[in-house]
N, C-alpha and C positions, 0 to 999 in steps of 0.2 A: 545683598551680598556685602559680605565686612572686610574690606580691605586693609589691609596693618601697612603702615612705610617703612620701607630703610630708611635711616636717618643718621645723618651726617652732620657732625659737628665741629664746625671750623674757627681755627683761633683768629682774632686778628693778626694782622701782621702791618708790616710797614706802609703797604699802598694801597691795601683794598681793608675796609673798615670790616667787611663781612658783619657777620650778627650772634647773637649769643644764641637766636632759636635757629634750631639745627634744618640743613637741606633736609629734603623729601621728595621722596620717591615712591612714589606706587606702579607696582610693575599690573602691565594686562590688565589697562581698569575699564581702558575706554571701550565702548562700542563698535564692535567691527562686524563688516568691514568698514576700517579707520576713513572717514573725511571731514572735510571743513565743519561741514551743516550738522554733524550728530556730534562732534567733538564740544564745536562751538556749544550749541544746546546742551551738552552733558555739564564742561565747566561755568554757562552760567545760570544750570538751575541753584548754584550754591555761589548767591549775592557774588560773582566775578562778571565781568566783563570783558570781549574782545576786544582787543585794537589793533591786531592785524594777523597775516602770516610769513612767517620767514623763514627760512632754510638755514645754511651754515652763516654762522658771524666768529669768525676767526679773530678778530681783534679782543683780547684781554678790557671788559667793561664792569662796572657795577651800576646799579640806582638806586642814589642815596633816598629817595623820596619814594618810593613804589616796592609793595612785593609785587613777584611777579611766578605765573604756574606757565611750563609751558606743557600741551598735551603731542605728542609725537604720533602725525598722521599717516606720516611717508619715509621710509628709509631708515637708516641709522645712525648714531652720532658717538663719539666718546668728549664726553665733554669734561672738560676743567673747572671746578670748583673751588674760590677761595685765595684767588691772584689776581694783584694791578698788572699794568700792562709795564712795570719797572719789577717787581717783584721776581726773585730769582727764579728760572726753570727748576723742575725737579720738587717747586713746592704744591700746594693745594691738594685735593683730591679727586682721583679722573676715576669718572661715572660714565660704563655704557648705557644708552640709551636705545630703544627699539619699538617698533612702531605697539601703539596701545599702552602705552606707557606715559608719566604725567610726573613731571619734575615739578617743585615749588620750592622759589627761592625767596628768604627771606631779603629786604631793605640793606643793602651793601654788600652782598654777596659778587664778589667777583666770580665772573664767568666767560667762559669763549670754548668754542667747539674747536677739537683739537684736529680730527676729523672728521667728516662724512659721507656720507655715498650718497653718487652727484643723486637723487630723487630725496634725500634727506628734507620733512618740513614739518614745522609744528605750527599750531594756533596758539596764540601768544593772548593770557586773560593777566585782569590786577585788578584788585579787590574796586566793587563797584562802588562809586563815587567819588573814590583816591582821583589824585594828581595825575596825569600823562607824565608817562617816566620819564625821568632824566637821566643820562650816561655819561657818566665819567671814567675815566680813563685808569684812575692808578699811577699818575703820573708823577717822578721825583717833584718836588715843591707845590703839592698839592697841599692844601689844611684839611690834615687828614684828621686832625681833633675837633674841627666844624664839622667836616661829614660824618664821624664817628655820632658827635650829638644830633645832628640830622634823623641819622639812623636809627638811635634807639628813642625817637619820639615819633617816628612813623607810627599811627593806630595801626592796632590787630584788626585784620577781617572780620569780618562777621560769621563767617562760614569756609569750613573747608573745602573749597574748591572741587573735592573728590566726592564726600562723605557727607556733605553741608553741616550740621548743626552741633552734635555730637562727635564729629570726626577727630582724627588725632590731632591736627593740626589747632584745635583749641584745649587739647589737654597738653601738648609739647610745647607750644607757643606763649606762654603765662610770664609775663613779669614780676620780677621778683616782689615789689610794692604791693602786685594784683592778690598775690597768692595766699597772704594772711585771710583774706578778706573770702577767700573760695570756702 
């Protein structure tokens, strides 16, 4: 099966560094019926790995140091895309989420679930052998030009998460330096 993403392109702004390679979404990719153990297994036959499950995180975060995919097990979510946690309401881009479904956010992408329905949870994977994430906030007097460079020195995955080798997310994902060189 060839799955195509929606893809979301978010500028920086004032408190969340976000990333120049765009959100991704792939709707109805996972294995169902959706749980932990086939999810898990789906996103790390393509070099990710788990590190845990969560439900709703309503706090406005980014990690500067980590991509990160989540796959949607249980419930539904609208999540916010592309805001610190100072960063004005009204900005970023709000993404439904539904179960079978597989979000991938790029290294500084701010995010936080805006809603969801109390049974809402996903498995949370980041490219295997990266850094355990780090979460920062978006906060006024952050050195948002340190995590800016943070961010765009985080290495690309190996594999797309959905798609593994060939997938879009290594033809959407290319740095500008990389791409003479393709």
């Amino acid at each position: 099966m060839v799955w195509e993403p929606e893809t979301y392109y978010l500028k920086r702004n004032q408190h969340a560094p976000n990333n120049a390679f765009p959100v991704l979404v792939y709707r109805q990719c996972l294995p169902l019926p959706a749980s932990e153990e086939k999810t898990t297994a789906f996103l790390e036959a393509h070099a990710w790995e788990r590190k845990g499950t969560w439900g709703h995180i309503g706090v406005r975060h980014f990690h500067p140091n980590v991509h990160e995919c989540y796959g949607v097990i249980a419930g539904e979510s609208t999540m916010l895309v592309g805001c610190g946690s100072d960063d004005a309401d009204g900005t970023g881009q709000e993404i439904e989420l539904l179960v079978g479904d597989v979000i991938v956010l790029p290294a500084g992408t701010g995010h936080c679930n805006l809603q969801s329905t109390k049974d809402y949870l996903y498995v949370g994977v980041y490219p295997a052998g990266g850094p355990m994430y780090r979460a920062e906030l978006g906060k006024e007097g952050a050195d948002v030009a340190t995590l800016r460079q943070e961010v765009d020195n985080v290495p690309l995955p190996a594999e797309d998460p959905v798609t593994g080798k060939d997938g879009a997310l290594l033809k959407l994902w290319v740095r500008p330096d990389s791409a003479a060189s393709m």
